[in-house]
BAVEX-307511 format. One record per residue: x negated, y, z of N, C-alpha, C in turn; residue in three letters; residue number from 1. Coordinates in pm, whole numbers, padded with zeros to 5 digits. Layout:
<rs>
[[X; Y; Z]; [X; Y; Z]; [X; Y; Z]; "ala"; NUM],
...
</rs>
This chain:
<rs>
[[-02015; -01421; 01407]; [-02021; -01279; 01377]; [-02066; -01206; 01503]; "unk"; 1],
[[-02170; -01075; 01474]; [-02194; -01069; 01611]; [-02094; -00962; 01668]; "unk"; 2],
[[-02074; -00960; 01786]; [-01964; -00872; 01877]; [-01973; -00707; 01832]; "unk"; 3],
[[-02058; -00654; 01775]; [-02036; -00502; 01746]; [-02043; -00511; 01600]; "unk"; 4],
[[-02032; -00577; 01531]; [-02007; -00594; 01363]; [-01838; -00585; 01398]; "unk"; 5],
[[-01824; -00746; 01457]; [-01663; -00753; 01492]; [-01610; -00648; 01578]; "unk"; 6],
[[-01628; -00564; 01619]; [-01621; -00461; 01719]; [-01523; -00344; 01640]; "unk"; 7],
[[-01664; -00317; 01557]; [-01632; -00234; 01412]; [-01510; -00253; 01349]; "unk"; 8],
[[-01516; -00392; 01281]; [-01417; -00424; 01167]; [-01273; -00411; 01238]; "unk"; 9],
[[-01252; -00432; 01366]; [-01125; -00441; 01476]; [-01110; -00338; 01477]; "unk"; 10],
[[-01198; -00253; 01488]; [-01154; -00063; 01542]; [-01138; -00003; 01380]; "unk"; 11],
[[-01190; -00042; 01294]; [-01123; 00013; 01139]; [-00953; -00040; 01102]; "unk"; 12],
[[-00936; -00143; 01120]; [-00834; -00199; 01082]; [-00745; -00120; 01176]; "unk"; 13],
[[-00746; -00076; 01301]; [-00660; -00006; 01391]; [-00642; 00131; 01362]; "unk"; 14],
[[-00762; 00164; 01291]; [-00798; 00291; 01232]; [-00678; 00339; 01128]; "unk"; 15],
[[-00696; 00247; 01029]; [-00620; 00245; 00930]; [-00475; 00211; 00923]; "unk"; 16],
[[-00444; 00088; 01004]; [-00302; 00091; 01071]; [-00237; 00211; 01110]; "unk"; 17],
[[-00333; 00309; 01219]; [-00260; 00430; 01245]; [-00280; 00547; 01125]; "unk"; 18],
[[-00370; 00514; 01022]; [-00316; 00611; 00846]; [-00148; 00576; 00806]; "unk"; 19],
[[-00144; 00471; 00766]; [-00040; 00399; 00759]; [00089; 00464; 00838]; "unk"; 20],
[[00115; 00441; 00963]; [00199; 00491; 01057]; [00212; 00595; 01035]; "unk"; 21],
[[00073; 00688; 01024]; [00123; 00828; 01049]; [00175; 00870; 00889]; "unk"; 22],
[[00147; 00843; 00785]; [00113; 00867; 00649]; [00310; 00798; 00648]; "unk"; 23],
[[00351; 00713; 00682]; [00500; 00679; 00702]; [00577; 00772; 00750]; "unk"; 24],
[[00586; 00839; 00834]; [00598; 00900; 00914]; [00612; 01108; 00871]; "unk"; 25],
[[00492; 01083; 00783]; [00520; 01234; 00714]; [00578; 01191; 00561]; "unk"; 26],
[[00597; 01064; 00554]; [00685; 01007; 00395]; [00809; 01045; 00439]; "unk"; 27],
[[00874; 00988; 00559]; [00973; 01031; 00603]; [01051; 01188; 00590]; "unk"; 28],
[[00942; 01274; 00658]; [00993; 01416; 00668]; [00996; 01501; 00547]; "unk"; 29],
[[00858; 01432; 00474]; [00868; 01451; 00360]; [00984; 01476; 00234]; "unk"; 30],
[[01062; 01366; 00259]; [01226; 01301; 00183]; [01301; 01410; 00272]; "unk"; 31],
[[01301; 01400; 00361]; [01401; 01505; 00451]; [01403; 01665; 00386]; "unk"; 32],
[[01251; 01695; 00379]; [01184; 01808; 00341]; [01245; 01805; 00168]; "unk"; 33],
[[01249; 01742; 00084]; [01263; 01769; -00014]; [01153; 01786; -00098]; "unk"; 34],
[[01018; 01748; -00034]; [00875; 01807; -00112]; [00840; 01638; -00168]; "unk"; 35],
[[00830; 01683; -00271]; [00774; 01577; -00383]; [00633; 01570; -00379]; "unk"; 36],
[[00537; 01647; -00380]; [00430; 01606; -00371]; [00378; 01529; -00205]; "unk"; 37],
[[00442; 01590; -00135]; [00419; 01532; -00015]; [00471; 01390; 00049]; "unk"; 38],
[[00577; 01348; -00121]; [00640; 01223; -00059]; [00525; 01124; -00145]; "unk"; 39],
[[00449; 01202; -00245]; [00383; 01118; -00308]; [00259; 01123; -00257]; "unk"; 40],
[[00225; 01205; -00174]; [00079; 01161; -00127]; [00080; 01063; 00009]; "unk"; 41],
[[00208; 01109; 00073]; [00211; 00980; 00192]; [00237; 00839; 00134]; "unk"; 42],
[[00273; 00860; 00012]; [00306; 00680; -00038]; [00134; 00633; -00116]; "unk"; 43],
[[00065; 00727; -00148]; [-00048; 00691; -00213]; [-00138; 00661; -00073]; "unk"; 44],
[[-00094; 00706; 00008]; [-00218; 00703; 00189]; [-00125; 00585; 00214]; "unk"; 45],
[[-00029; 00515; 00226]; [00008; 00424; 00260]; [-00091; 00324; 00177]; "unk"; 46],
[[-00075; 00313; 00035]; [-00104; 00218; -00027]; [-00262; 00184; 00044]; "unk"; 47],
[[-00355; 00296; 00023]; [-00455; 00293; 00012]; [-00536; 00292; 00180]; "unk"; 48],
[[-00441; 00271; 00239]; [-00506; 00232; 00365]; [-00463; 00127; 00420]; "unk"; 49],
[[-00348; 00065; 00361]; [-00300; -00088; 00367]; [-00418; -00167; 00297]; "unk"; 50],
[[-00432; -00138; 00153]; [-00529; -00145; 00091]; [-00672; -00207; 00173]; "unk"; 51],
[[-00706; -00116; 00206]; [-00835; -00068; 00312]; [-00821; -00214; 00406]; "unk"; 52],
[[-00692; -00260; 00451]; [-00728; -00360; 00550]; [-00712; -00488; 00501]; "unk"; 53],
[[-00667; -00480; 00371]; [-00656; -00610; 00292]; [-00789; -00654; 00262]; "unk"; 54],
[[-00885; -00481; 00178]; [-00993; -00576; 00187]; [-01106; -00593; 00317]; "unk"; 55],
[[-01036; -00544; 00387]; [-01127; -00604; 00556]; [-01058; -00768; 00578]; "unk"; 56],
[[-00956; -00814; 00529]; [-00920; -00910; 00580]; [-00933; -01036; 00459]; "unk"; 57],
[[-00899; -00959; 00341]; [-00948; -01075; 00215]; [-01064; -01008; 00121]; "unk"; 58],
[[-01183; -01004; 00189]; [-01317; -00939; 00095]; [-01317; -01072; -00041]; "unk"; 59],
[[-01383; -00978; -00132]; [-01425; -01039; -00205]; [-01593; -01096; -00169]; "unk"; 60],
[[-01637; -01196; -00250]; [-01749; -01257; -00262]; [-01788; -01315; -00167]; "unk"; 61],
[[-01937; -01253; -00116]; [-02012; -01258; -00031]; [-01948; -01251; 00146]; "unk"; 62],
[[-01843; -01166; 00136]; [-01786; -01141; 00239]; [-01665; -01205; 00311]; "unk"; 63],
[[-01629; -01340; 00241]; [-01508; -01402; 00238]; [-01489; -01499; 00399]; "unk"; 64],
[[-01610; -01528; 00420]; [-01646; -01602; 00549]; [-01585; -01483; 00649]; "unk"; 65],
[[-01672; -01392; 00613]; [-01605; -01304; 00744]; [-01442; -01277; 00791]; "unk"; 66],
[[-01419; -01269; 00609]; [-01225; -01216; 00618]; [-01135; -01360; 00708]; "unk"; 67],
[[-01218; -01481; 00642]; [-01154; -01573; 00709]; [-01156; -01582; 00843]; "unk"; 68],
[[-01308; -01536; 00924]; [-01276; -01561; 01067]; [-01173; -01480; 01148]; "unk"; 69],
[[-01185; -01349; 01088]; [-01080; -01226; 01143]; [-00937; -01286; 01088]; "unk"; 70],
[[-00883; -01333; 01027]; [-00732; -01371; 00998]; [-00748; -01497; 01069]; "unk"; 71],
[[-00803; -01539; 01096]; [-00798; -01671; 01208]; [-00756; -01583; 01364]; "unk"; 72],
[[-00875; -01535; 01368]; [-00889; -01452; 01505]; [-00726; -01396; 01525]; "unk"; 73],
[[-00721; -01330; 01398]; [-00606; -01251; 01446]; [-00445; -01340; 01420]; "unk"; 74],
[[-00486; -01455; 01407]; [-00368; -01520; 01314]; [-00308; -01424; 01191]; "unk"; 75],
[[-00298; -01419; 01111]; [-00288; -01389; 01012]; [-00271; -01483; 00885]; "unk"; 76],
[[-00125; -01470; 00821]; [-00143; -01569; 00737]; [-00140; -01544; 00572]; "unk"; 77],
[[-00228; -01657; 00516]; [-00282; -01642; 00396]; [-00152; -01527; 00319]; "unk"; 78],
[[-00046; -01560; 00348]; [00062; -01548; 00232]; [00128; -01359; 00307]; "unk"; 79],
[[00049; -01278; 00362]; [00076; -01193; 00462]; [00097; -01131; 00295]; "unk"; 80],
[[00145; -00989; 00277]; [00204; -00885; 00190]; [00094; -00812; 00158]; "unk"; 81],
[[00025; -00812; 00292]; [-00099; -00703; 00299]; [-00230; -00821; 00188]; "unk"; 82],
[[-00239; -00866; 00185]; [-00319; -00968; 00065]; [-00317; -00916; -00073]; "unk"; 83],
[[-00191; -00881; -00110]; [-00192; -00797; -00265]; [-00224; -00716; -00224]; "unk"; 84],
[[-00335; -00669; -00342]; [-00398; -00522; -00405]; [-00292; -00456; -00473]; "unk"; 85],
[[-00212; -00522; -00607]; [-00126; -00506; -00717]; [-00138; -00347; -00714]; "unk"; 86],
[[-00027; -00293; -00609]; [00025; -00157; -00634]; [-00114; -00067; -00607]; "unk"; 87],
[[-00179; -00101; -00532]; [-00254; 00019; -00480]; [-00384; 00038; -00586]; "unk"; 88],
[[-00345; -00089; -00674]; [-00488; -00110; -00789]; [-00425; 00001; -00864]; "unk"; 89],
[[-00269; -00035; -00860]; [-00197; 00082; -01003]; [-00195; 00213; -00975]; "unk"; 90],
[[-00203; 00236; -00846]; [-00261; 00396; -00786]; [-00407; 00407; -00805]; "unk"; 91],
[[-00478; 00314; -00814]; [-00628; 00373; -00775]; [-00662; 00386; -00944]; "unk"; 92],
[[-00610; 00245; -01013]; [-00646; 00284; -01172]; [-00564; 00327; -01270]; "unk"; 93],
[[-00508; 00435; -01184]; [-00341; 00475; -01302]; [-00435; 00520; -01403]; "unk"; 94],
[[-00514; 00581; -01483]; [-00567; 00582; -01580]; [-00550; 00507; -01689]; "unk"; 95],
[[-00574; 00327; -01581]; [-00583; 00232; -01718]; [-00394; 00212; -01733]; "unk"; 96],
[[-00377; 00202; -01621]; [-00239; 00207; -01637]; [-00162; 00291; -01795]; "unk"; 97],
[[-00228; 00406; -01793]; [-00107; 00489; -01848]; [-00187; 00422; -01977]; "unk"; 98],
[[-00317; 00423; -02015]; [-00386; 00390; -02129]; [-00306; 00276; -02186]; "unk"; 99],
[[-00279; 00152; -02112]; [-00233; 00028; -02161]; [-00122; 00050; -02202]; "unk"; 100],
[[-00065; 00166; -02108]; [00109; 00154; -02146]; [00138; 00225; -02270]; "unk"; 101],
[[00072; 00322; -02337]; [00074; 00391; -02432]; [-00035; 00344; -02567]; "unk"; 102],
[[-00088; 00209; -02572]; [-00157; 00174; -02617]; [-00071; 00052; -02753]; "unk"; 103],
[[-00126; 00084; -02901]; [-00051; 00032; -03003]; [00128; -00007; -02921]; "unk"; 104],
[[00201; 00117; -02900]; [00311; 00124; -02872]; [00369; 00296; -02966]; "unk"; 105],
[[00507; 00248; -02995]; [00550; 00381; -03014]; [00652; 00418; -02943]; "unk"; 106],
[[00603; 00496; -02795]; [00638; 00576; -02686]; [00794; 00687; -02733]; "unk"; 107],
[[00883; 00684; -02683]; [00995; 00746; -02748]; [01045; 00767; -02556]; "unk"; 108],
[[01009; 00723; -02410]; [01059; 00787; -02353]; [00918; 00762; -02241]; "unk"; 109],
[[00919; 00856; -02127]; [00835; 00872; -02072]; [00827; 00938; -01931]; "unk"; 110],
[[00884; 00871; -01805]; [00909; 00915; -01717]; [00780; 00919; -01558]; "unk"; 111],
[[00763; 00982; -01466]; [00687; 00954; -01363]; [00724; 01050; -01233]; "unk"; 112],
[[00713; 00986; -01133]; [00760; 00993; -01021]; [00869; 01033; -00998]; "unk"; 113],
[[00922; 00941; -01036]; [01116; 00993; -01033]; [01146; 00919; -00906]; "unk"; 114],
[[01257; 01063; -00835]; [01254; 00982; -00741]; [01406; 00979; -00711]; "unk"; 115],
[[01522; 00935; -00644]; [01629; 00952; -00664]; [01718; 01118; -00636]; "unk"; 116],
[[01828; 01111; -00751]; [01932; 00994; -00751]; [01861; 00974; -00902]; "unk"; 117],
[[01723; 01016; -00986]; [01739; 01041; -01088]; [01652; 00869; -01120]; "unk"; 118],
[[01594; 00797; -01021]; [01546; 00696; -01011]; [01612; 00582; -01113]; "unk"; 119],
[[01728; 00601; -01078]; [01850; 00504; -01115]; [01825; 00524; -01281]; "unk"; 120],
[[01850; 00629; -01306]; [01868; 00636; -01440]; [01744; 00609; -01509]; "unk"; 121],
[[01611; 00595; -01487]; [01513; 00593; -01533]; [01403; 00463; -01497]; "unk"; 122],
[[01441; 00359; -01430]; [01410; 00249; -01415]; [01380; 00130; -01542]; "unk"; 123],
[[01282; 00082; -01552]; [01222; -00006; -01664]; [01106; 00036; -01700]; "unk"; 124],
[[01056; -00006; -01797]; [00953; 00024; -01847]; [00906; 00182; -01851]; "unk"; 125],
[[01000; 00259; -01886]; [00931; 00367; -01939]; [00912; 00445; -01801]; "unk"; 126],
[[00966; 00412; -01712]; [00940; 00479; -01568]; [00815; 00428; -01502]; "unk"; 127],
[[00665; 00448; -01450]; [00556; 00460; -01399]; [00562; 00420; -01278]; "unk"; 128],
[[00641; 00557; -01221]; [00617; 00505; -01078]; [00770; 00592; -01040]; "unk"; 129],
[[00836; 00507; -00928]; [00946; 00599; -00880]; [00964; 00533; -00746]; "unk"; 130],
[[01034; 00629; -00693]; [01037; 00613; -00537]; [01187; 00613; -00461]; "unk"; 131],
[[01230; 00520; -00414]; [01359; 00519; -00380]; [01351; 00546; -00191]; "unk"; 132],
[[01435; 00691; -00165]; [01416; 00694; -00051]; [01520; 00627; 00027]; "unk"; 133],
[[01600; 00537; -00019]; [01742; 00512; 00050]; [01711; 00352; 00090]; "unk"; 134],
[[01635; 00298; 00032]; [01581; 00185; 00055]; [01387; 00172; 00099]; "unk"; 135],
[[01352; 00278; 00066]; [01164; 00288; 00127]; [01136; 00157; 00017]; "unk"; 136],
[[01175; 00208; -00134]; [01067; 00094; -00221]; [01014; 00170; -00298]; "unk"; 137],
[[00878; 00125; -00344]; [00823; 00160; -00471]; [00857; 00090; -00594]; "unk"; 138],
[[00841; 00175; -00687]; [00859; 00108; -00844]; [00789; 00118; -00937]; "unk"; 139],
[[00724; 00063; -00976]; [00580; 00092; -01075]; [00651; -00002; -01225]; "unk"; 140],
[[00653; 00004; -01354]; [00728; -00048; -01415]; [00783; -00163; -01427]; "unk"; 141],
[[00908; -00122; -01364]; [01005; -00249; -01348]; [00978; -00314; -01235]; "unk"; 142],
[[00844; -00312; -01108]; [00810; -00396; -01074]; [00842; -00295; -00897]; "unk"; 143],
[[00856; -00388; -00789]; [00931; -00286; -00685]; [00847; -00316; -00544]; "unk"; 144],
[[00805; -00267; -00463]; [00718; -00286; -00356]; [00802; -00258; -00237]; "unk"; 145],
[[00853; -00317; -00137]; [00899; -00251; -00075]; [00863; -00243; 00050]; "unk"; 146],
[[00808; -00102; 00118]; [00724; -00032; 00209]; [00744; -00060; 00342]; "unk"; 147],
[[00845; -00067; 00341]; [00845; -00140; 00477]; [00834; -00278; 00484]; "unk"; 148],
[[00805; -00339; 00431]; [00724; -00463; 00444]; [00583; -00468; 00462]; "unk"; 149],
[[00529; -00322; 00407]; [00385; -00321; 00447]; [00386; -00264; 00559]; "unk"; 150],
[[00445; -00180; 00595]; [00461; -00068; 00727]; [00444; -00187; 00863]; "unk"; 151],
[[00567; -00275; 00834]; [00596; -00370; 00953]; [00441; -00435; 00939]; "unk"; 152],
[[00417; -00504; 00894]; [00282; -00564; 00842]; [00149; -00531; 00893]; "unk"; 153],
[[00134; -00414; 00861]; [00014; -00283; 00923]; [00077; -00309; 01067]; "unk"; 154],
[[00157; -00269; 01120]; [00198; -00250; 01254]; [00161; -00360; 01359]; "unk"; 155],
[[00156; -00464; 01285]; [00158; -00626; 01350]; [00000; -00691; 01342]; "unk"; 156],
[[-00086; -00625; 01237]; [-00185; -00653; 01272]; [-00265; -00585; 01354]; "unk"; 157],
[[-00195; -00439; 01406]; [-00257; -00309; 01488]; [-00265; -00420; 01663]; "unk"; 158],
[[-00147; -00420; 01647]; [-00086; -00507; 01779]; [-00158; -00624; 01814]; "unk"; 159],
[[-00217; -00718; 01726]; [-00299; -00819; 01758]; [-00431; -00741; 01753]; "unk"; 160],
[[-00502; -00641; 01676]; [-00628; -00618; 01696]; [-00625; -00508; 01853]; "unk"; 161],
[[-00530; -00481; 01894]; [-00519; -00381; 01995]; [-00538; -00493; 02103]; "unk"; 162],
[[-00468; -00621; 02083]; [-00437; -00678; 02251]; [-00596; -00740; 02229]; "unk"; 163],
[[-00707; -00745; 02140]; [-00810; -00839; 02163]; [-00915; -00686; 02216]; "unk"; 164],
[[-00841; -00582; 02305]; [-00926; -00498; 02342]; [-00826; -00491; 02502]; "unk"; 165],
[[-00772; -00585; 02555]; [-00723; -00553; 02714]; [-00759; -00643; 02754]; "unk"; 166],
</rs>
């Protein structure tokens, strides 16, 4: 790969690591703050810039040679958190999401972005997406992400793409 391609892809991934951080960071004050939309847009900038380095690190197709040399480079392993798309697909295509979920079904409850203490009560299927601030997980139906596993994650690949610049 030549040195300012790889140059690039090292300074995006650091790029995006610090979305992440900072996008954590106003999730935080956010919950403190009491503002709901602001706890949901730092969890959608989390996803989607974790996202962002998954596919710098596992491209599809054509680009797979490359993802492999950079997770070598950086050690990085196959089974890292940051590898699933899952949640951030269900943010980017909540559309099909809600379509499927309301699709030859007869819908009788219907919840979204619940976030606690009302979380509790609204967990399973009919809940979308909910956000537990006492633990930093996501919940998309029934199914639970939990953010600081990506946070730490992002952080650790910042740290190896940072030391291959001293």
């Amino acid at each position: 790969m030549k040195l300012i391609r790889f140059g690039a892809l090292i300074s995006e991934l650091i790029f995006q690591a610090e979305l992440v951080s900072h996008s954590h960071e106003r999730l935080k004050d956010s919950v403190d703050d009491f503002d709901k939309t602001a706890v949901w847009s730092s969890i959608q900038s989390i996803l989607i810039s974790s996202g962002n380095i998954s596919k710098i690190l596992w491209p599809t197709s054509k680009y797979q040679e490359r993802g492999r040399e950079l997770r070598k480079l950086l050690k990085i392993n196959s089974e890292s958190v940051l590898k699933s798309r899952k949640f951030r697909n269900k943010f980017e295509h909540y559309d099909e999401l809600l379509d499927d979920f309301f699709k030859d079904k007869d819908i009788y409850a219907y919840n979204d972005l619940a976030m606690n203490p009302d979380l509790g009560l609204s967990i399973g299927e009919a809940c979308h997406r909910g956000y537990n601030s006492y633990n930093n997980t996501l919940v998309i139906h029934g199914e639970i992400l939990d953010l600081n596993d990506i946070v730490e994650a992002v952080a650790k690949v910042k740290v190896k793409c940072e030391s291959l610049f001293i």
